[in-house]
C-alpha positions as MATLAB code, in Angstrom:
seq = 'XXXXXXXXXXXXXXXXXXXXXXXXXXXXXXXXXXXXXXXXXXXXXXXXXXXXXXXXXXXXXXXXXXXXXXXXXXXXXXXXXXXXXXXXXXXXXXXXXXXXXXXXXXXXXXXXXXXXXXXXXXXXXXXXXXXXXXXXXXXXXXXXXXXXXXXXXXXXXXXXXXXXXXXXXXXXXXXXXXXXXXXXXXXXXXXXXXXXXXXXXXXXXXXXXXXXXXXXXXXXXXXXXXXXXXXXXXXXXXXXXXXXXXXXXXXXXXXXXXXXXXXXXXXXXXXXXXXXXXXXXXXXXXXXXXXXXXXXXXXXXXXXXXXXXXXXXXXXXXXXXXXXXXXXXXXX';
ca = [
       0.000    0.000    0.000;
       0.804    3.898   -0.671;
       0.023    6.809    0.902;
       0.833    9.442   -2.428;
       1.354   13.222   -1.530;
       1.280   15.985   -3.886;
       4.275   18.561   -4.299;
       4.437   22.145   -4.888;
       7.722   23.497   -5.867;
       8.728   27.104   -5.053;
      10.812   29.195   -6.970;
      13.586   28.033   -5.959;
      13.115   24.477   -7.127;
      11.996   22.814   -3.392;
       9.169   21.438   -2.417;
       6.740   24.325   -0.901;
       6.472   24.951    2.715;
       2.446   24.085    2.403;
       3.500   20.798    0.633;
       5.460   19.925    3.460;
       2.848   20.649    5.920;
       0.824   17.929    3.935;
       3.674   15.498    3.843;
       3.197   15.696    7.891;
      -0.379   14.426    7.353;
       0.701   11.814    4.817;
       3.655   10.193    6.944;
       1.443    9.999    9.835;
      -1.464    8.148    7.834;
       0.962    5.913    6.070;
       2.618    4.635    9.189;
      -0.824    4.154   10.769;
      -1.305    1.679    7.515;
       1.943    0.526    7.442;
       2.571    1.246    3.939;
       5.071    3.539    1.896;
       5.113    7.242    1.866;
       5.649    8.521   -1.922;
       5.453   12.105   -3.521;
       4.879   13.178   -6.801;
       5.805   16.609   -8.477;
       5.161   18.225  -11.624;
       8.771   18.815  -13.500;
      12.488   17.710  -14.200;
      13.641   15.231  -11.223;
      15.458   17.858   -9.576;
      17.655   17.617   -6.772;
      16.691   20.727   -4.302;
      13.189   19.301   -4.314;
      14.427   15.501   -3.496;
      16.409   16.398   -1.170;
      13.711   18.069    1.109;
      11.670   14.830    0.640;
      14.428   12.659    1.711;
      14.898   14.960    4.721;
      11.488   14.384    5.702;
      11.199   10.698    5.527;
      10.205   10.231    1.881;
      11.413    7.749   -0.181;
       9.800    7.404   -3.040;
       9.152   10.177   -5.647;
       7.339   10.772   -9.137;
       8.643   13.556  -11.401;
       5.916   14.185  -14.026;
       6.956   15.351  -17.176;
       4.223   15.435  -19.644;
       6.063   16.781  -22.443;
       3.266   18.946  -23.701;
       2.469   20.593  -20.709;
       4.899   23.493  -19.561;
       2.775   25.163  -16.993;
      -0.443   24.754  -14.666;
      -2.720   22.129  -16.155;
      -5.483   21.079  -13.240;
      -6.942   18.216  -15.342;
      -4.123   17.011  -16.725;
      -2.796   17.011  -13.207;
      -5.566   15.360  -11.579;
      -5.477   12.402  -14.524;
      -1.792   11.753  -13.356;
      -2.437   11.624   -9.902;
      -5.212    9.399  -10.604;
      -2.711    7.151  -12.790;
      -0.282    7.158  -10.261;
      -2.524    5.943   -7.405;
      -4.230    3.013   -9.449;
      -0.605    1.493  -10.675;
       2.849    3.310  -10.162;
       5.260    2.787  -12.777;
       7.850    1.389  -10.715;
       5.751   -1.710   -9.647;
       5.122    0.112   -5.998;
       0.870   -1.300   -4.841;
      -2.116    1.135   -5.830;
      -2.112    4.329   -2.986;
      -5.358    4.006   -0.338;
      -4.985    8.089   -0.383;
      -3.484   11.030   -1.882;
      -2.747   14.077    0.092;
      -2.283   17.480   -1.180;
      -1.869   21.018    1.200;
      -5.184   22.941    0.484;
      -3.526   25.674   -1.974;
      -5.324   26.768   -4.840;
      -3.839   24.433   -6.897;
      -3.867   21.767   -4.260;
      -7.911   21.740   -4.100;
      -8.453   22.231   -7.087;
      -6.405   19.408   -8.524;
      -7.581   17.137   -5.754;
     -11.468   17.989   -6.739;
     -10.756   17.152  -10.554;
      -9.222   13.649   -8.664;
     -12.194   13.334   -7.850;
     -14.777   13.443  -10.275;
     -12.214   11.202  -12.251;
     -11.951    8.311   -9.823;
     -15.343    9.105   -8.446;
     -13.732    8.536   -4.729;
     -14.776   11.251   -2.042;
     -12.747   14.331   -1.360;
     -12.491   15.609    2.438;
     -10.767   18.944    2.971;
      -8.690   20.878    5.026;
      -7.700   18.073    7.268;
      -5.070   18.596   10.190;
      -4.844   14.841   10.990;
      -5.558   11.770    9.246;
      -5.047    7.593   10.179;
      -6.573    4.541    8.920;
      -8.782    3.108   11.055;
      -9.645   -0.224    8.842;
      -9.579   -1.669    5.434;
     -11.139    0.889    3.406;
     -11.397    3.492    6.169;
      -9.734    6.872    6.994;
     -10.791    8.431   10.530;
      -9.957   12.509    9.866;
      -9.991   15.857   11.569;
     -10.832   18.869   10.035;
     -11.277   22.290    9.761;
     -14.940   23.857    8.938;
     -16.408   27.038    9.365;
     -13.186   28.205    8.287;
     -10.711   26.949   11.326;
     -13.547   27.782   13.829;
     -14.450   24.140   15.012;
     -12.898   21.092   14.393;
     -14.931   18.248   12.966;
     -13.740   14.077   13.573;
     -15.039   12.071   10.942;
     -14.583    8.878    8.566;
     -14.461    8.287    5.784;
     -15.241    5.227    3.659;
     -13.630    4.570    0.475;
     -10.782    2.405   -0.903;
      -9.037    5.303   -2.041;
      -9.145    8.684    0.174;
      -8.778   11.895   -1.613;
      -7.558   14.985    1.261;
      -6.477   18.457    1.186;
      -4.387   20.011    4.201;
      -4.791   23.023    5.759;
      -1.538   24.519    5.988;
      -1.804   27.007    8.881;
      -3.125   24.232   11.445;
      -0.249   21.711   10.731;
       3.618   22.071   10.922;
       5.924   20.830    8.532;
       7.985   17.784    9.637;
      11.989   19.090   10.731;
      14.489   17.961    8.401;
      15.835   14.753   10.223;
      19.834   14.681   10.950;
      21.256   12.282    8.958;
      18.718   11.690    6.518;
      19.538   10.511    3.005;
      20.321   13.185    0.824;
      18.255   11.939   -1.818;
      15.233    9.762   -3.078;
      14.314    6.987   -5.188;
      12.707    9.414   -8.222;
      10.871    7.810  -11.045;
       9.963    9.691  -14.337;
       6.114    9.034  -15.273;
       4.373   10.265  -18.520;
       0.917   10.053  -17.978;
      -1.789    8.736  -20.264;
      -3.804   12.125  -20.992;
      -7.226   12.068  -22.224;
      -8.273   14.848  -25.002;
      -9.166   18.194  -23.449;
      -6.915   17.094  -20.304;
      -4.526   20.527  -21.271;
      -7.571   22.251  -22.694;
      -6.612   24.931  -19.533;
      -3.209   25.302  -19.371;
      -1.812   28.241  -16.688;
       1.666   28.998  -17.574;
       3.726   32.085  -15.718;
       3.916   35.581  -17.668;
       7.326   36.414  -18.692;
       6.956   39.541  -17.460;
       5.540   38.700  -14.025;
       8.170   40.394  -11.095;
       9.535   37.797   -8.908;
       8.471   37.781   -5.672;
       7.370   36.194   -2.063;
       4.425   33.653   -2.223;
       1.446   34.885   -0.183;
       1.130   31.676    0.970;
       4.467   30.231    2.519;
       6.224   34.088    2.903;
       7.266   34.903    6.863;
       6.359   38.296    6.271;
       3.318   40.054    4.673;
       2.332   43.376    3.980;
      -1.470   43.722    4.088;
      -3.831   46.699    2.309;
      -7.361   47.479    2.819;
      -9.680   50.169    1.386;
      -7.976   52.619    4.075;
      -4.709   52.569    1.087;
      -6.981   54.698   -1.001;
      -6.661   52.945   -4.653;
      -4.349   51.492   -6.770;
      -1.949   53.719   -6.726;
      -2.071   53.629   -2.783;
      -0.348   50.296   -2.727;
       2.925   51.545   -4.127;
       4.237   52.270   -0.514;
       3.198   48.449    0.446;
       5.096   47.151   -2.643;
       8.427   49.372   -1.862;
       8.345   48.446    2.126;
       7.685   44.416    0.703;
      10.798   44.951   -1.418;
      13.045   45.828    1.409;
      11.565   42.967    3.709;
      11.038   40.367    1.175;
       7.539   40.365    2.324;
       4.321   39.149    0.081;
       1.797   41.537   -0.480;
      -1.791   40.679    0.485;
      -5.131   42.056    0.447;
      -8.912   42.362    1.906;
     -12.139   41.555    0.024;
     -12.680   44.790   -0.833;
      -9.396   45.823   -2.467;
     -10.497   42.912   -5.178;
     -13.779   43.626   -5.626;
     -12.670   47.437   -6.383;
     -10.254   46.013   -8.807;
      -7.258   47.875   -7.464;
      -5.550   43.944   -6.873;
      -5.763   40.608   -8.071;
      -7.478   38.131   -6.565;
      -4.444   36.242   -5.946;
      -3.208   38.338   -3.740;
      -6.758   38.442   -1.376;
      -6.124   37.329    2.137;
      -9.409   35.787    4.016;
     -11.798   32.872    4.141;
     -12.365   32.911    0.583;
      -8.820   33.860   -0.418;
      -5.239   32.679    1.136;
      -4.278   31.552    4.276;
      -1.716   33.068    5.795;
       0.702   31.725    8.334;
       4.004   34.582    8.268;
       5.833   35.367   11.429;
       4.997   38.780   10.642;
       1.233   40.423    9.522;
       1.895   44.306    9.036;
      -2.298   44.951    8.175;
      -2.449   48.564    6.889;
      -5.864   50.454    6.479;
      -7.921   47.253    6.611;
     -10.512   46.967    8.976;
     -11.059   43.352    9.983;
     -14.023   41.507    8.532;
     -14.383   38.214   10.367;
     -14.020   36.805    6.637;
     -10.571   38.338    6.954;
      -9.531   37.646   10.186;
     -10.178   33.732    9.254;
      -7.431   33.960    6.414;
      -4.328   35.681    9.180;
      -5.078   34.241   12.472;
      -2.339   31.640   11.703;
       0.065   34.833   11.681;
       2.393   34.260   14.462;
       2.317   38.423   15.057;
       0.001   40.936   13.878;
       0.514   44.579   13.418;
      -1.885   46.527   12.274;
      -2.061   50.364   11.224;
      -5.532   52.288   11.103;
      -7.038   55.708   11.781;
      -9.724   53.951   14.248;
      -8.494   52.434   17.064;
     -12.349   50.767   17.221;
     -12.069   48.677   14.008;
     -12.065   45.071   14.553;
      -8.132   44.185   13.028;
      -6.808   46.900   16.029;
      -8.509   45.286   18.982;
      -7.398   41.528   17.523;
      -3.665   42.826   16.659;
      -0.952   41.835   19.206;
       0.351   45.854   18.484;
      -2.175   48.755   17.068;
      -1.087   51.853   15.987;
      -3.438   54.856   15.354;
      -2.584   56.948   12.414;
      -2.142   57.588    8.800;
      -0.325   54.304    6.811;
       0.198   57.168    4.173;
       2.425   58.726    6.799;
       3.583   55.835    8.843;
       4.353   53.228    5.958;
       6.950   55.756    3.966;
       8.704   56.509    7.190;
       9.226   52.987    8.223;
      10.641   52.098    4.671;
      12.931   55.611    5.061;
      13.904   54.097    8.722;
      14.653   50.518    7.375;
      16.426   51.959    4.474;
      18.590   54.317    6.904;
      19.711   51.089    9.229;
      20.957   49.708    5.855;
];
């Protein structure tokens, strides 16, 4: 038996901090079913990526390479997931669940999973062991993080996302291996399976991931507009900070939605939440209470985000936010 577990890669060619969160999930279910913990990843076998599997008690690993995909392909990913967990190409037994963190691309690959297999999906688990042939007891998150739910579920193959910000990822293990067992596998695609096909823009800027950065900068309506946010983006710069965003910035169109913080957005879990001009929605507050310290930065010291902060300050980000970036600047 396998327990399989999905792999994001960050820029830097490792496997994602959310991605290792869900590997935590995945080793404990596997050794509660005694069987083998693999990973699979979409790309070249490469060795910054093996390594942090190894590190973390992996020992198998799939590098997908579907030569006509070059970017983000959520059916095409799903179908090799799917082939993967029925028959591995190195002879390993069919997988009784594969794991993913609950990222975008995370759910919805796992979702496409699936309605291909037609086994049942359970998200944003924090624990997960096999409690029989065929059977998964879980805990998970609902009402986003506010109560935990315990449940079962019944199926020969189990289908779960992880919620990042309630798990940590497992330590790197002194004297681990420094690599894996890696096996290339071309999946059969079906036609339509690249029919959406997300690849980066060339001119996109490099930058922190919202999701797995220690330190975000945060902007509400109280940054004004668009052009408001250009005081964020310098500060980010200097602390290699992600910049994130409230409902409303979105729905104004001054951001994209990839950058919206809150229940229907990212999670965040940085050391560091600097929230400027936002006020605190409970949809919000769901999407940063993993943030280890917040800091937030509004003209009313009533709004919601000030009395939840561990430090408020009362004034103008317009004032405050280009000092602190002239202060930082200074020390350097």
């Amino acid at each position: 038996m396998t327990v399989l577990c999905l792999i994001e890669t960050d820029p830097a060619g490792g496997a994602a901090d959310a991605s290792l969160r869900a590997l935590a999930v995945a080793a404990d279910l596997a050794a509660s079913a005694d069987a083998d913990l693999a990973t699979a990843w979409f790309g070249p076998p490469g060795a910054a990526v093996a390594a942090d599997l190894a590190a973390r008690g992996a020992r198998r690993g799939y590098a997908v390479e579907p030569p006509e995909l070059t970017g983000y392909a959520p059916l095409a990913w799903a179908r090799a997931l799917a082939g993967l967990a029925a028959g591995p190409p190195d002879g390993a037994g069919p997988a009784i669940a594969v794991v993913a963190a609950a990222t975008d691309h995370g759910s919805e690959v796992l979702a496409h999973a699936g309605a291909i297999t037609g086994m049942p999906m359970a998200a944003n688990c924090v624990a997960a062991e096999r409690s029989g042939p065929g059977e998964v007891r879980l805990t998970r998150q609902r009402w986003a993080g506010s109560l935990l739910e315990d449940a079962v579920l019944d199926a020969p193959l189990a289908l779960l996302t992880v919620a990042a910000d309630a798990v940590a990822a497992p330590p790197a293990a002194p004297g681990a291996p420094a690599g894996l067992a890696v096996t290339s596998y071309r999946p059969a695609l079906a036609d339509g399976d690249a029919a959406v096909l997300a690849a980066g823009s060339a001119d996109r800027k490099d930058g922190a991931s919202l999701a797995t950065a220690r330190v975000v900068i945060g902007g509400g309506r109280g940054v004004g507009g668009p052009d408001g946010f250009a005081a964020l983006e310098e500060l980010a710069a200097l602390l290699g900070a992600a910049v994130g965003v409230s409902r409303v910035v979105t729905s104004q169109g001054w951001r994209p939605h990839s950058q919206q913080v809150g229940q229907t957005g990212t999670k965040i879990t940085p050391d560091l939440y600097l929230a400027c001009g936002i006020s605190g929605a409970i949809q919000h507050m769901a999407g940063c209470h993993g943030a280890k310290t917040i800091i937030a930065i509004n003209t009313d010291p009533t709004a919601p985000m000030m009395t939840k902060a561990d430090y408020a300050v009362t004034g103008d980000l317009h004032e405050l936010i280009p000092a602190l970036t002239r202060a930082i600047q200074a020390r350097r």
